[in-house]
Backbone as XML, in Angstrom:
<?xml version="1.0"?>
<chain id="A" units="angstrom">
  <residue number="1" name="UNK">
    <atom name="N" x="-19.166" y="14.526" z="-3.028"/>
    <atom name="CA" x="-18.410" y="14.899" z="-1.855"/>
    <atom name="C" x="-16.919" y="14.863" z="-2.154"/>
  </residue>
  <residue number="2" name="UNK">
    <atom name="N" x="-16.286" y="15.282" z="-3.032"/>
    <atom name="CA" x="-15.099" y="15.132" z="-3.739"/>
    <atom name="C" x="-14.215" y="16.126" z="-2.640"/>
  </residue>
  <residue number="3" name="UNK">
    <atom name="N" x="-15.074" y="17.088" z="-2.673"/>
    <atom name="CA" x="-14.226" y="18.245" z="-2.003"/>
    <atom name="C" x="-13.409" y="18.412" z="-0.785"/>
  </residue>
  <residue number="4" name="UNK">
    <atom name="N" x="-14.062" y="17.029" z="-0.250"/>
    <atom name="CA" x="-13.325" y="16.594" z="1.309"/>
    <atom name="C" x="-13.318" y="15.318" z="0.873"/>
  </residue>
  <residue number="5" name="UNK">
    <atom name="N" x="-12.402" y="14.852" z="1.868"/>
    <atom name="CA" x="-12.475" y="13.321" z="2.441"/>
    <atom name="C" x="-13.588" y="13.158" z="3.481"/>
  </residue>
  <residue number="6" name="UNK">
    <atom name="N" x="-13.781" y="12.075" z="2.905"/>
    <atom name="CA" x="-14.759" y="11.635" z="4.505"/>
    <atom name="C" x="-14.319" y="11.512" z="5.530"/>
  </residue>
  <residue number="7" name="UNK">
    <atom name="N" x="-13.342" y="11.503" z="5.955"/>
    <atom name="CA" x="-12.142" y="11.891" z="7.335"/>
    <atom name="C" x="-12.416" y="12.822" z="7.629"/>
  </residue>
  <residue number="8" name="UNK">
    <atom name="N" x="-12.237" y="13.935" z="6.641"/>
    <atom name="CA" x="-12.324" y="15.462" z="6.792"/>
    <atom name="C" x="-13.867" y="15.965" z="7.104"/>
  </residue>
  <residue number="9" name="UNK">
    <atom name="N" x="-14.511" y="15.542" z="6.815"/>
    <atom name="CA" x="-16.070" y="15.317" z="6.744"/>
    <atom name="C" x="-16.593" y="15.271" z="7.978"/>
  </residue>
  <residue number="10" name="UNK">
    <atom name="N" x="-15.758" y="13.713" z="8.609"/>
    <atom name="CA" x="-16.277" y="13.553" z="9.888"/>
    <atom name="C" x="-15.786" y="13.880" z="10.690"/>
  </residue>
  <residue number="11" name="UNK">
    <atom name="N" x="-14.282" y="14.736" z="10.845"/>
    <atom name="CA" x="-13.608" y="15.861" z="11.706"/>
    <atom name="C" x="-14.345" y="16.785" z="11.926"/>
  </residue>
  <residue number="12" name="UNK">
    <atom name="N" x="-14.896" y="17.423" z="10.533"/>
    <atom name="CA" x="-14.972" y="18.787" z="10.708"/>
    <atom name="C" x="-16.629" y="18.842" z="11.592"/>
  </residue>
  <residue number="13" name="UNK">
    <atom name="N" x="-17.414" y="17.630" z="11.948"/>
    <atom name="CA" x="-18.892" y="17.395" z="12.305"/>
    <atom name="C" x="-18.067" y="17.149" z="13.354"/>
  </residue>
  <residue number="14" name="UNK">
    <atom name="N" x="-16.969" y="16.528" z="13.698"/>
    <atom name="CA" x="-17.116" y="16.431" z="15.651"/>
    <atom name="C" x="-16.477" y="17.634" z="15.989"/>
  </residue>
  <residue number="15" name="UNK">
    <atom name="N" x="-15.966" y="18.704" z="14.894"/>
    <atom name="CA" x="-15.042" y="20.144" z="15.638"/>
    <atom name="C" x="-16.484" y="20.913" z="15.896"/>
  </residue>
  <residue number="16" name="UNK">
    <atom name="N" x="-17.554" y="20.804" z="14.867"/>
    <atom name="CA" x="-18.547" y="21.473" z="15.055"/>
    <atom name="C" x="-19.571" y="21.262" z="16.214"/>
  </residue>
  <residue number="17" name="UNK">
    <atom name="N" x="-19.569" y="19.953" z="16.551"/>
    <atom name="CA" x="-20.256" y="19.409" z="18.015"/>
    <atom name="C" x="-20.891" y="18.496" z="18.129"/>
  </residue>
  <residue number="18" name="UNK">
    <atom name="N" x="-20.634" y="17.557" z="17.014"/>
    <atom name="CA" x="-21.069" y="16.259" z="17.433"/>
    <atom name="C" x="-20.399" y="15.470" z="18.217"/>
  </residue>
  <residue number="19" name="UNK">
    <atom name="N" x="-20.987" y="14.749" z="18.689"/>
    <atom name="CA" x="-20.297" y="13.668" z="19.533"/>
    <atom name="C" x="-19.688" y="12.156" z="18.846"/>
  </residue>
  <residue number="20" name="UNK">
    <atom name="N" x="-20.698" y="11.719" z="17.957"/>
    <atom name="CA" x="-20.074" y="10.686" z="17.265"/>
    <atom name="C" x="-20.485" y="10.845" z="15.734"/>
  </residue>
  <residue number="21" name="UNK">
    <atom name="N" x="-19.821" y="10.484" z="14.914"/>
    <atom name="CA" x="-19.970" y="10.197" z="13.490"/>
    <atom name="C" x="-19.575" y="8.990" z="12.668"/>
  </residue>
  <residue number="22" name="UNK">
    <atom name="N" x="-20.458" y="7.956" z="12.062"/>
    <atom name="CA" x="-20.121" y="6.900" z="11.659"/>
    <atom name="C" x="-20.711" y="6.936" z="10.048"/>
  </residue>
  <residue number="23" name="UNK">
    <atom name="N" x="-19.798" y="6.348" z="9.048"/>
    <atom name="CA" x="-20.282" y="6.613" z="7.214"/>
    <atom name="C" x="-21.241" y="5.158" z="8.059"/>
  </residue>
  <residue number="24" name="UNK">
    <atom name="N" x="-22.457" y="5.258" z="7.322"/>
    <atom name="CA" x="-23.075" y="3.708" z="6.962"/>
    <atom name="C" x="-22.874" y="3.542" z="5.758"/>
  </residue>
  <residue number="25" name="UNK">
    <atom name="N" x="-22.928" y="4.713" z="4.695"/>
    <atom name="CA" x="-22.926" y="3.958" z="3.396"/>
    <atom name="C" x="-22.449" y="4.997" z="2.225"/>
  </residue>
  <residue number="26" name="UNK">
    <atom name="N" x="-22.337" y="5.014" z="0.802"/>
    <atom name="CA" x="-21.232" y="5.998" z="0.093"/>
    <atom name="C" x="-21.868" y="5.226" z="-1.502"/>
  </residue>
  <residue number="27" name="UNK">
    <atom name="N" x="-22.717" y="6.272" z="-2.046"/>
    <atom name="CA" x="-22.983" y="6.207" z="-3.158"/>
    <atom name="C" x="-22.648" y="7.088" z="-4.271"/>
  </residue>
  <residue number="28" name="UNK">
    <atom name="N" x="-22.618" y="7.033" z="-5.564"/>
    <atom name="CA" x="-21.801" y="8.066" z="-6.559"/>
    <atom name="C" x="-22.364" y="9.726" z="-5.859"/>
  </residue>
  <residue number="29" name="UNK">
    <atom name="N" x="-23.419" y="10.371" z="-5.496"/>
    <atom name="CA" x="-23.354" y="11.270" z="-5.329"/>
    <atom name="C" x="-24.091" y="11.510" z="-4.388"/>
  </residue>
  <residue number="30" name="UNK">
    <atom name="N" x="-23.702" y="10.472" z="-3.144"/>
    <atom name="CA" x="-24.683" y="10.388" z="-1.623"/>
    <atom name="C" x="-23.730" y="9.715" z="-0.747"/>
  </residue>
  <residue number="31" name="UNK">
    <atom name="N" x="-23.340" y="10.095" z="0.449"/>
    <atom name="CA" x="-23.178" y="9.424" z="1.718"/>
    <atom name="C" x="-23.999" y="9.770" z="2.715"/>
  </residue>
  <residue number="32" name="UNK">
    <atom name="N" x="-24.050" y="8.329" z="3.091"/>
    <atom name="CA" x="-24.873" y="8.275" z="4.702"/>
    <atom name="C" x="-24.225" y="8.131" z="5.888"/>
  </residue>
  <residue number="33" name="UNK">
    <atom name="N" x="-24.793" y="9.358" z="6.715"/>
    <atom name="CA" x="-23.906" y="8.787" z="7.862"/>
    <atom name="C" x="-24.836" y="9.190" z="9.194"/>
  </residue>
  <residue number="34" name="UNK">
    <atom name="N" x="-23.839" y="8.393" z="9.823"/>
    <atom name="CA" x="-24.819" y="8.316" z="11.724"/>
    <atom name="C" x="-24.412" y="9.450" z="12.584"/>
  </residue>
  <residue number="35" name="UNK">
    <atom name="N" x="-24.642" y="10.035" z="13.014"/>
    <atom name="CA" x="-24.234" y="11.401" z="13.530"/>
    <atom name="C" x="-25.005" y="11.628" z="15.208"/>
  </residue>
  <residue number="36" name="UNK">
    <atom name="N" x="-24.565" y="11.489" z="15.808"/>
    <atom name="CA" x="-25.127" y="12.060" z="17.351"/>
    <atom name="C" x="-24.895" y="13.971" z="17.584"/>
  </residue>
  <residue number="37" name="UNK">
    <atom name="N" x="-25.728" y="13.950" z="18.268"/>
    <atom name="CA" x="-25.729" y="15.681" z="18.614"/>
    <atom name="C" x="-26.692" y="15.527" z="19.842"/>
  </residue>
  <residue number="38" name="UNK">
    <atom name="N" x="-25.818" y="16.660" z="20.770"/>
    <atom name="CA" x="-26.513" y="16.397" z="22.070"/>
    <atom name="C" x="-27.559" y="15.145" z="22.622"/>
  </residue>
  <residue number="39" name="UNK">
    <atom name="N" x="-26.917" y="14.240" z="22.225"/>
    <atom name="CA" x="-27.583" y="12.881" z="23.020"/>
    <atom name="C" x="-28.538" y="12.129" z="21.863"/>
  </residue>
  <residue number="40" name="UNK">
    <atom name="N" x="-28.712" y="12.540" z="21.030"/>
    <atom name="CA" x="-29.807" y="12.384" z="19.999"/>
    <atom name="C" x="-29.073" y="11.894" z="18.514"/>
  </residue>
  <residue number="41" name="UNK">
    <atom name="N" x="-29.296" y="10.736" z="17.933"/>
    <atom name="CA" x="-28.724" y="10.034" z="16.894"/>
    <atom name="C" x="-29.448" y="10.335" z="15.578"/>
  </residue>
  <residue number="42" name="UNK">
    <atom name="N" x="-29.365" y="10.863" z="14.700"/>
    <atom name="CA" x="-29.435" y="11.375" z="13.303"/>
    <atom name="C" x="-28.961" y="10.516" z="12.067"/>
  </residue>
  <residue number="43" name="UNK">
    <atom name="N" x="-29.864" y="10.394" z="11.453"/>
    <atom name="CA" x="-29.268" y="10.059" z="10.034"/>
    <atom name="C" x="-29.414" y="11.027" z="8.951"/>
  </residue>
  <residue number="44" name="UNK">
    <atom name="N" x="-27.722" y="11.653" z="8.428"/>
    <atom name="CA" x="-27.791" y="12.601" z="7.547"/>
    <atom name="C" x="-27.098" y="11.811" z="6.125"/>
  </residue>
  <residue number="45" name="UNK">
    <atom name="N" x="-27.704" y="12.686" z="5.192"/>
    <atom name="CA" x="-27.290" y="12.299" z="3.839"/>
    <atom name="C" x="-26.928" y="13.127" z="3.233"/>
  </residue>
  <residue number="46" name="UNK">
    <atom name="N" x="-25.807" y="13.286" z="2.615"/>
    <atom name="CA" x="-25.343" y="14.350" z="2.123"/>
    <atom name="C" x="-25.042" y="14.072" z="0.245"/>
  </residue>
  <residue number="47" name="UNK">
    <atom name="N" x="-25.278" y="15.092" z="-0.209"/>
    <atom name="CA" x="-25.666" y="14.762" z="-1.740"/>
    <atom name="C" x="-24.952" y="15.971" z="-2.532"/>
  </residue>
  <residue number="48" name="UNK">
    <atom name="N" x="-24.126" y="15.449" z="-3.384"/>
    <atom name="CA" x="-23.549" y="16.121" z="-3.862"/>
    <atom name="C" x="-24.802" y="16.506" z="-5.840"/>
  </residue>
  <residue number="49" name="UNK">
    <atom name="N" x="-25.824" y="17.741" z="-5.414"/>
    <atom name="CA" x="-26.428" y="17.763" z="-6.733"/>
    <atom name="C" x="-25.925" y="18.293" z="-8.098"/>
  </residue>
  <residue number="50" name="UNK">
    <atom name="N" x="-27.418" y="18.689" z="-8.663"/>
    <atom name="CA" x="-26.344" y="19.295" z="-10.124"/>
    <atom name="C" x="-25.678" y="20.436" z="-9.800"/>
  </residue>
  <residue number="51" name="UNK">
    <atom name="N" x="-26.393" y="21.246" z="-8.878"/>
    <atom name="CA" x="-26.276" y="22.391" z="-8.562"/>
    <atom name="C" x="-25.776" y="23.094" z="-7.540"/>
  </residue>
  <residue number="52" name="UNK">
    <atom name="N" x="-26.181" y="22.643" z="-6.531"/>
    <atom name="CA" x="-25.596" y="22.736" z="-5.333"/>
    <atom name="C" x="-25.638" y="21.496" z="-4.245"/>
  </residue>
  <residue number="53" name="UNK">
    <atom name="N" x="-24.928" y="21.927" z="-3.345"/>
    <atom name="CA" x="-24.561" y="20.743" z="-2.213"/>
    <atom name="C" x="-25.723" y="20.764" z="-1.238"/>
  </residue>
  <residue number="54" name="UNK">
    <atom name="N" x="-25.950" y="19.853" z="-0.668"/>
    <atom name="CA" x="-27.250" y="19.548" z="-0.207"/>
    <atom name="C" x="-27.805" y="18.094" z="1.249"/>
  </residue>
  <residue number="55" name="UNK">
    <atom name="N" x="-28.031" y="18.177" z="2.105"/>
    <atom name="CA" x="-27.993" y="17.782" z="3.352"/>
    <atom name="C" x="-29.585" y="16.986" z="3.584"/>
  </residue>
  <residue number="56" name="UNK">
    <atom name="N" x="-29.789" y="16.061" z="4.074"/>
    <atom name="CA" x="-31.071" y="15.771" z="4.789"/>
    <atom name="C" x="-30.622" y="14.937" z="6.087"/>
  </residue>
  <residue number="57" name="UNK">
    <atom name="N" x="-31.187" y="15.780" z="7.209"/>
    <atom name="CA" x="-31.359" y="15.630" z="8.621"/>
    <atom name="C" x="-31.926" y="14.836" z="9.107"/>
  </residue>
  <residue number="58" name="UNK">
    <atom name="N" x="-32.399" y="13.606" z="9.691"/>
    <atom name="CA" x="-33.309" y="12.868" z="10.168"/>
    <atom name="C" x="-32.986" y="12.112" z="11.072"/>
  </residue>
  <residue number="59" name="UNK">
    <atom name="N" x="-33.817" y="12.322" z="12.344"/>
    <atom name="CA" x="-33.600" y="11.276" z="13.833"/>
    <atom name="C" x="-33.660" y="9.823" z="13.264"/>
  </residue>
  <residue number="60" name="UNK">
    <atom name="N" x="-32.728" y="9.319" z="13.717"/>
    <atom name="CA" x="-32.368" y="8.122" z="13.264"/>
    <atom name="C" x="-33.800" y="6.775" z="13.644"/>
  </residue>
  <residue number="61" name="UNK">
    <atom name="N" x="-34.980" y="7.214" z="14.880"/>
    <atom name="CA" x="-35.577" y="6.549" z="15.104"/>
    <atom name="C" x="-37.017" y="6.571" z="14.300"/>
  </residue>
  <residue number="62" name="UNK">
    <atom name="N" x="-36.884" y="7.210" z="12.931"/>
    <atom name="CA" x="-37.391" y="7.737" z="11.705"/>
    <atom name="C" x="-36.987" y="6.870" z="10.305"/>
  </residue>
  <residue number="63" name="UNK">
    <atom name="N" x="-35.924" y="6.059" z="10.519"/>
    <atom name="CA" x="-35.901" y="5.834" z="9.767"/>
    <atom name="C" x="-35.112" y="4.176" z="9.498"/>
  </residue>
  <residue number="64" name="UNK">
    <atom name="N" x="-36.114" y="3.548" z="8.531"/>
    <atom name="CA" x="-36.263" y="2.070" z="8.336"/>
    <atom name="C" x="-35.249" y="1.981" z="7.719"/>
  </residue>
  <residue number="65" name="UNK">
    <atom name="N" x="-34.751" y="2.065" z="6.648"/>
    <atom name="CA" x="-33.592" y="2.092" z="5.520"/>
    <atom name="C" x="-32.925" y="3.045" z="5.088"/>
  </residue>
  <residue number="66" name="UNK">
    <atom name="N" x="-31.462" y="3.573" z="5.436"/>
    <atom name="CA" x="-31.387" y="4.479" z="4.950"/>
    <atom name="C" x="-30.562" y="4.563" z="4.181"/>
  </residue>
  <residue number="67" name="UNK">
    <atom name="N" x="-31.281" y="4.792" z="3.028"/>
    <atom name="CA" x="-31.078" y="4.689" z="1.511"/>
    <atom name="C" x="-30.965" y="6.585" z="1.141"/>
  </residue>
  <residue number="68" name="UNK">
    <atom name="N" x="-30.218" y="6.841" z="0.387"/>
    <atom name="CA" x="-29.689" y="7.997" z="-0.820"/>
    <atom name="C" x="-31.414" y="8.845" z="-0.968"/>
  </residue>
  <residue number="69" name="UNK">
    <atom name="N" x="-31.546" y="7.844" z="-2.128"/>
    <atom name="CA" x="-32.610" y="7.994" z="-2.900"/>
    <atom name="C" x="-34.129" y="8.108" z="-1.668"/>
  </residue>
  <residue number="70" name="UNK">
    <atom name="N" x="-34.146" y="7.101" z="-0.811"/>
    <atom name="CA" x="-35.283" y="7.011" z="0.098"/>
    <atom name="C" x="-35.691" y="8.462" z="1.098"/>
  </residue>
  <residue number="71" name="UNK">
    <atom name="N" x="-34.193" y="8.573" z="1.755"/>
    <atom name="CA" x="-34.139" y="9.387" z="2.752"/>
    <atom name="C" x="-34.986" y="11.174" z="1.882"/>
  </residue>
  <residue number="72" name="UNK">
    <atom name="N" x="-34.765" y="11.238" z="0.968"/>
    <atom name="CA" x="-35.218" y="12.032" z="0.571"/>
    <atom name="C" x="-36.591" y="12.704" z="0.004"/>
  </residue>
  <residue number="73" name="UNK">
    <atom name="N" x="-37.433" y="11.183" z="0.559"/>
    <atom name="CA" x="-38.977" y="11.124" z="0.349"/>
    <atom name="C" x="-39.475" y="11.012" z="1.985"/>
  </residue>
  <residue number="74" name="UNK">
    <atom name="N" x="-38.401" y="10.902" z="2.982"/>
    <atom name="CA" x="-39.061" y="10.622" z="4.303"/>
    <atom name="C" x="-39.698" y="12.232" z="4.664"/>
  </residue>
  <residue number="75" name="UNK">
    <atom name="N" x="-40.739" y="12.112" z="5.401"/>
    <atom name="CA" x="-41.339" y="13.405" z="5.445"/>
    <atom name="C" x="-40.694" y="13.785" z="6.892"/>
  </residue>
  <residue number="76" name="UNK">
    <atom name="N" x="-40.119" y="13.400" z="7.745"/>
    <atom name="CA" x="-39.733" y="13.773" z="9.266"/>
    <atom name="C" x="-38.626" y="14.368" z="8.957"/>
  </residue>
  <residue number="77" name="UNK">
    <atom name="N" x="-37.864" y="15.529" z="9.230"/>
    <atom name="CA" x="-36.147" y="15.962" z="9.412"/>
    <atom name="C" x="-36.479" y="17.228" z="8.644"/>
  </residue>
  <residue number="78" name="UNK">
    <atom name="N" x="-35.304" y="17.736" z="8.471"/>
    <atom name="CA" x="-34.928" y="18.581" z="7.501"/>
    <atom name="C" x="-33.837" y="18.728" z="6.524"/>
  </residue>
  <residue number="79" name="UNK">
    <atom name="N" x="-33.963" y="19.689" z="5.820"/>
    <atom name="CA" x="-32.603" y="19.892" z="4.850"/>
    <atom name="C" x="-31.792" y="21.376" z="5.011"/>
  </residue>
  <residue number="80" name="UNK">
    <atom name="N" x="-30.745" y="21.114" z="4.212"/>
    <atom name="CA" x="-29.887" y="21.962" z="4.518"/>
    <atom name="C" x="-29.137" y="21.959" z="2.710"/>
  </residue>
  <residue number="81" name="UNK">
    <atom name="N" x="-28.893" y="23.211" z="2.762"/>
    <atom name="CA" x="-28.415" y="24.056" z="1.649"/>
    <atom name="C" x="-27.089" y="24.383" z="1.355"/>
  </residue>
  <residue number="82" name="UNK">
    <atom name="N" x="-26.348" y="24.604" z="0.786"/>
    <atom name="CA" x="-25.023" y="25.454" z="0.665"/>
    <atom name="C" x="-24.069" y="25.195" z="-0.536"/>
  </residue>
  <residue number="83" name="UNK">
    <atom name="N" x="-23.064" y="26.126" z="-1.193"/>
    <atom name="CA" x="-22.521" y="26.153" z="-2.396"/>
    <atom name="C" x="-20.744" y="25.192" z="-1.860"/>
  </residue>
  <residue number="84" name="UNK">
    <atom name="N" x="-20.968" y="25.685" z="-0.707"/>
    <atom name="CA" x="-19.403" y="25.664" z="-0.019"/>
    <atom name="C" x="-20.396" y="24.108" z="1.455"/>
  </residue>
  <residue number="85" name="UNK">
    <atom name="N" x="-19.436" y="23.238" z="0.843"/>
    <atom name="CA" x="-19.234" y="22.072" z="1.829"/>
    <atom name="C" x="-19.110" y="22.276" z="3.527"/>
  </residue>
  <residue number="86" name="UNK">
    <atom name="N" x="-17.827" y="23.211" z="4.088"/>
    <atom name="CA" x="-17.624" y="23.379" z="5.015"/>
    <atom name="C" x="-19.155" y="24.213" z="6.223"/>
  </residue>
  <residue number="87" name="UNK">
    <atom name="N" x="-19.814" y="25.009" z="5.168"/>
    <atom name="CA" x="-21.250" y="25.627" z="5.574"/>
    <atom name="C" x="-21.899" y="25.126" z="5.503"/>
  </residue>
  <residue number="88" name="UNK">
    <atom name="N" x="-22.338" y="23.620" z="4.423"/>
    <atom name="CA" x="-23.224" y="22.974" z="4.184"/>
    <atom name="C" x="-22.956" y="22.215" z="5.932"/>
  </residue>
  <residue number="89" name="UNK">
    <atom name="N" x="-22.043" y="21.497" z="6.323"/>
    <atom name="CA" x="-21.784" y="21.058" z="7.757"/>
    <atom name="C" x="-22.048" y="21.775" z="8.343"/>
  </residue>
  <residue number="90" name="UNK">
    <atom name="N" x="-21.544" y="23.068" z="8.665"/>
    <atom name="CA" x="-22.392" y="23.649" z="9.802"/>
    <atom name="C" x="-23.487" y="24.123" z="10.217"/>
  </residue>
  <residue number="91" name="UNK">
    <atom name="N" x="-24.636" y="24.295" z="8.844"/>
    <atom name="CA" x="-26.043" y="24.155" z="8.653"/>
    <atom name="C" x="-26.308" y="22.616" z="9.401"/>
  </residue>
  <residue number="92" name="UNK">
    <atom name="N" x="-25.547" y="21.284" z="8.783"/>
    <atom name="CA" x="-26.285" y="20.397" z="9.369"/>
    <atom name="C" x="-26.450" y="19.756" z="10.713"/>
  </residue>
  <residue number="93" name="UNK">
    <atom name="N" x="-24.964" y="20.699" z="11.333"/>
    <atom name="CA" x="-25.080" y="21.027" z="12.919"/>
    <atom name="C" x="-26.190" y="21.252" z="13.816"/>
  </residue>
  <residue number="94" name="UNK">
    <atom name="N" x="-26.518" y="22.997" z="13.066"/>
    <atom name="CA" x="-27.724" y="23.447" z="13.373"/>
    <atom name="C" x="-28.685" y="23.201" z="13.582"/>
  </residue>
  <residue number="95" name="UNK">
    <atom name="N" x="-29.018" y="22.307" z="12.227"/>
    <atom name="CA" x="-30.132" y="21.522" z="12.025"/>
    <atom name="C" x="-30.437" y="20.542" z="13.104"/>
  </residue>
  <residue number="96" name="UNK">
    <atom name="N" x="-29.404" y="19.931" z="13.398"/>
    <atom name="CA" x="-29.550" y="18.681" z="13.822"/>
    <atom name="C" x="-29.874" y="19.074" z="15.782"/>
  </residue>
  <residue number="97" name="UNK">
    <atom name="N" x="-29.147" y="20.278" z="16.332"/>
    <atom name="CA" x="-29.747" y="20.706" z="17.138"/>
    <atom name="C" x="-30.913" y="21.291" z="17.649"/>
  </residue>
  <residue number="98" name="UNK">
    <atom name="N" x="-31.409" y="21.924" z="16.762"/>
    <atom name="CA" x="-32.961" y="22.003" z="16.119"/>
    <atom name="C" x="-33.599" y="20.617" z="16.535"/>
  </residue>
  <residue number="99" name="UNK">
    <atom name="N" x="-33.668" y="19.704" z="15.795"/>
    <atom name="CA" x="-34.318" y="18.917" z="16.204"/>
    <atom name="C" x="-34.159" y="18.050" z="17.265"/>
  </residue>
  <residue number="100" name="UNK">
    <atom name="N" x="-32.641" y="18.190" z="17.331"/>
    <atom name="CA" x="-32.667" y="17.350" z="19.113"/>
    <atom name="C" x="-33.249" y="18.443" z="20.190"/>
  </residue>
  <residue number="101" name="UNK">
    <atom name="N" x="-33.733" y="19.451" z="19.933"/>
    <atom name="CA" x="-34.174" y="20.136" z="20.948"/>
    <atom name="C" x="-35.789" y="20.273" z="21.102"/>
  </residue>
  <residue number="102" name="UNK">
    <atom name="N" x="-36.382" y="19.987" z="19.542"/>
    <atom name="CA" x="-38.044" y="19.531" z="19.445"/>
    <atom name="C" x="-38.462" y="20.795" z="18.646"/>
  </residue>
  <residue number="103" name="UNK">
    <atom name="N" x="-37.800" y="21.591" z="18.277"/>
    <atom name="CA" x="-37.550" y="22.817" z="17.257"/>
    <atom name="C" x="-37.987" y="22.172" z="16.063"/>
  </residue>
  <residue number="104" name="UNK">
    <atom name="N" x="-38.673" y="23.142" z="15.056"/>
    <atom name="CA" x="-39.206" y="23.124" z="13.776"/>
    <atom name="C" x="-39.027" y="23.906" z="12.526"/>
  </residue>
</chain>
């Protein structure tokens, strides 16, 4: 996540429509963070891979530990894709309304 600050990170998720955003945690090529969207609390992880940049979505009441490495074996949420950071966020917007709405 070099490409932003995590300031910038969590600006650019409340310009997009979240309501709250909190880091829980910041590993060499993973942060976790708490994210609300329309009333509904999320835990996203964002992963910087070999290849491309990369997102996992998950209602926060899904999940026991949320770990880098873990979150990415939980079978509930989704993921999100993108080369460019600023799209990879607004995919995980999407996403995340998606599932606060019961969408699949």
């Amino acid at each position: 996540m070099s490409m932003m600050s995590l300031s910038e990170i969590r600006d650019s998720l409340l310009k997009l429509g979240a309501s709250r955003v909190t880091m829980l945690s910041r590993g060499t090529d993973c942060v976790i963070l708490l994210m609300e969207v329309e009333g509904r609390s999320f835990i996203v992880a964002l992963y910087n891979g070999y290849v491309t940049l990369y997102a996992k979505i998950v209602p926060q009441e899904h999940v026991i530990n949320p770990d880098c490495s873990l979150l990415m074996y939980e079978p509930r949420g989704l993921y999100a894709f993108s080369n460019d950071l600023n799209e990879l966020l607004l995919n995980v917007i999407s996403k995340a309304r998606r599932l606060a709405r019961g969408d699949r």
